[in-house]
C-alpha positions as CSV (number, residue, x, y, z in Angstrom):
1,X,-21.4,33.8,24.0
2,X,-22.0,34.2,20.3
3,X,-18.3,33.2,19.9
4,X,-19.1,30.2,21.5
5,X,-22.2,29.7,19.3
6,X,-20.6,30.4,16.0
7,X,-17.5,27.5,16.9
8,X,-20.4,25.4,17.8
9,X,-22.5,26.0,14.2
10,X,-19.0,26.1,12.6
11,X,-18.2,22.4,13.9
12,X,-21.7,21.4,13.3
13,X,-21.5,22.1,9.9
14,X,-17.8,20.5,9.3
15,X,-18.8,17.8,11.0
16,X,-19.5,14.6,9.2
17,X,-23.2,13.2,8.5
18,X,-24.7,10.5,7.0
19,X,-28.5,9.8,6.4
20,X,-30.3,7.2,4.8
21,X,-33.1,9.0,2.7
22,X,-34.8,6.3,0.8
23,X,-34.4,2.4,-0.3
24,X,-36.3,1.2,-3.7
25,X,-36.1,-1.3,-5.7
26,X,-34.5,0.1,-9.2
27,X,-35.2,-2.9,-11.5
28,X,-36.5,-6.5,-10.5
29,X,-35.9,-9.5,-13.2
30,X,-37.1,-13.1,-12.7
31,X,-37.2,-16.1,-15.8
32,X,-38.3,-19.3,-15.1
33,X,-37.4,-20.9,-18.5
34,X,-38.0,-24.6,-18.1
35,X,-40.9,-24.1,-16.4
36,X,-43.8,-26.2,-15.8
37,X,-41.9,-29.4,-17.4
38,X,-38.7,-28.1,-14.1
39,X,-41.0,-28.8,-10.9
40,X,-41.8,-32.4,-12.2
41,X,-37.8,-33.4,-11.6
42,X,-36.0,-34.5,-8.7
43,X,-34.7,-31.0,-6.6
44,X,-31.2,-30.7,-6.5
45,X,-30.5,-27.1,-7.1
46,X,-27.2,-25.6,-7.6
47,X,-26.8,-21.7,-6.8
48,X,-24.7,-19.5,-8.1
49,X,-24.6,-15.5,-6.8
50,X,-23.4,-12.6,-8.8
51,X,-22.7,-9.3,-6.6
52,X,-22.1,-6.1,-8.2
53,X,-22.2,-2.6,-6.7
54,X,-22.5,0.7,-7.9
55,X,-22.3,4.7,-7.1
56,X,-23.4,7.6,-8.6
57,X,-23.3,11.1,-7.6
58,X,-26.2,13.3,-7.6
59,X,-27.2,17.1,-6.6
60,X,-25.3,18.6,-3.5
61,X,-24.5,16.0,-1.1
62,X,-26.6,13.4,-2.4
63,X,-25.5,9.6,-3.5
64,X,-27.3,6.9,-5.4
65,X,-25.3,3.1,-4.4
66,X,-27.2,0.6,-6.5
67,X,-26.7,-2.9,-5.0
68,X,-27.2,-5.6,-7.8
69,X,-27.4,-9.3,-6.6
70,X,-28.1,-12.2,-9.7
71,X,-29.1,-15.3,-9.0
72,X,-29.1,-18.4,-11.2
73,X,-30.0,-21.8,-9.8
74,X,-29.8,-24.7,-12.1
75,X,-31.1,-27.9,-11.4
76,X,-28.6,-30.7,-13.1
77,X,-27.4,-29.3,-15.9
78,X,-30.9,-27.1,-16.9
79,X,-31.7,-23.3,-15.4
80,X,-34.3,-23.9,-13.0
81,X,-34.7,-19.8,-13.0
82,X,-32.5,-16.8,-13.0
83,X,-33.6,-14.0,-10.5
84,X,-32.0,-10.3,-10.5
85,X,-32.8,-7.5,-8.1
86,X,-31.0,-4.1,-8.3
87,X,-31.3,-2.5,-4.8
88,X,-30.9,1.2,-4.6
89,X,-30.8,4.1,-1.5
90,X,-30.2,7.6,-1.6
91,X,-28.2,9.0,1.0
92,X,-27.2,12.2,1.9
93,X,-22.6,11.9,2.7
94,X,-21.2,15.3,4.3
95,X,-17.9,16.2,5.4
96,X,-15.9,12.8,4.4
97,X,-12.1,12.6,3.6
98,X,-12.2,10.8,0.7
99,X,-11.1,7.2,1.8
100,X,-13.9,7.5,4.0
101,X,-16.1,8.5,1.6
102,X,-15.0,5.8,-0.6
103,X,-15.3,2.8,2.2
104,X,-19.1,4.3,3.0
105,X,-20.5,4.2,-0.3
106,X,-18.2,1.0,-1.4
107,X,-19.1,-1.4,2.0
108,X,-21.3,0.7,4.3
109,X,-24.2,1.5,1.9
110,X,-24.5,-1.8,0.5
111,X,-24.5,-3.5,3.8
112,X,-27.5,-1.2,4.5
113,X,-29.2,-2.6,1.1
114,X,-28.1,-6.3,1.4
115,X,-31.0,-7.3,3.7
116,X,-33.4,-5.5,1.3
117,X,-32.3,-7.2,-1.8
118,X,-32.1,-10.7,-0.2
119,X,-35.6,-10.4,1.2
120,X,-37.2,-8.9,-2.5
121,X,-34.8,-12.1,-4.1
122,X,-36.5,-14.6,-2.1
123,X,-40.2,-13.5,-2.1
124,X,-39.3,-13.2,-5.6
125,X,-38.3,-16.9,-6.1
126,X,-41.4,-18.0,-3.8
127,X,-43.3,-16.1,-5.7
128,X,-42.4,-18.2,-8.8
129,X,-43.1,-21.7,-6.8
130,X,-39.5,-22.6,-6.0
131,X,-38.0,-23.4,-2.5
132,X,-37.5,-20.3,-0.8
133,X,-34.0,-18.4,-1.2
134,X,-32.4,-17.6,1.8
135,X,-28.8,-15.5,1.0
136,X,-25.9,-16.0,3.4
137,X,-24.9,-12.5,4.9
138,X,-22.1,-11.2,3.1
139,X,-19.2,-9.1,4.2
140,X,-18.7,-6.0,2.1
141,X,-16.1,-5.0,4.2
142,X,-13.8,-7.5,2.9
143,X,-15.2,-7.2,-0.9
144,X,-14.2,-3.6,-0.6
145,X,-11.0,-4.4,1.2
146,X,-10.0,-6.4,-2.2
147,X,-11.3,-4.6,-4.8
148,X,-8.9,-1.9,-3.2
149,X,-6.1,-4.3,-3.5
150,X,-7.0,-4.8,-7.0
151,X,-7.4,-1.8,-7.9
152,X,-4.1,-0.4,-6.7
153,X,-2.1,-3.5,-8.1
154,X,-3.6,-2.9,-11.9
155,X,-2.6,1.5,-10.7
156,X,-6.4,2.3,-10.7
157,X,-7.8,5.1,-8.2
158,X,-11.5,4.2,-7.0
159,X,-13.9,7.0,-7.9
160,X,-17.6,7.9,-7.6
161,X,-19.4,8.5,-10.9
């Protein structure tokens, strides 16, 4: 019986686990530079979305993926407002091979964040009197899929920091 119970704890603990611990918002950035003259012209906005993730390794088992979404809409040829969120989570990783653990924290953990940031973003930009910003979903799966491509075509080897 305490065979049994040792393979048991011995599998639990090899096992592989993920838990979210907690999502904040790290830094939150929002200019409105042509403002009041901007809501006196014709509306016809232009977006353009920067996307950037990051990783960072912290005590035991512990991650920090940052999510960082930038947002500039101009309307004509003058910035209507630039809006930046950087979306961060903890989360505890156990018991990954590492192109596992490389795929969770490159397209799992920021597909966990996404809806976070795009929600802050667009009470954000409400919040400033614009039209409300609503982000289309975004597949990190695929983002990951070709920074790996990249990365091994320039001979790089993805890492955690």
């Amino acid at each position: 019986m305490t065979d049994q119970q040792n393979t048991a704890a011995s599998e639990e603990e090899t096992a592989p686990q993920f838990s979210l611990q907690r999502i904040y918002v790290r830094d939150l950035s929002f200019e409105a530079p042509k403002s009041p003259a901007i809501f006196r012209q014709q509306w016809d906005p232009a977006v353009g979305l920067d996307l950037n993730t990051r990783q960072k390794a912290l005590e035991g088992d512990f991650y920090e993926v940052v999510l960082t979404l930038s947002v500039t809409v101009k309307n004509g040829e003058e910035v209507a407002f630039i809006a930046e969120v950087q979306q961060a989570g903890i989360f505890l990783i156990k018991n990954l091979d590492a192109a596992s653990m490389s795929h969770t924290l490159g397209a799992f953990c920021p597909n966990i964040l996404f809806p976070y940031a795009r929600e802050t973003l667009d009470s954000l930009v409400t919040r400033g009197s614009f039209p409300a910003l609503m982000l289309a979903p975004v597949n990190f799966d695929a983002l990951y899929a070709q920074e790996l491509q990249r990365m091994q075509e320039s001979g790089e080897t993805p890492t955690v920091q």
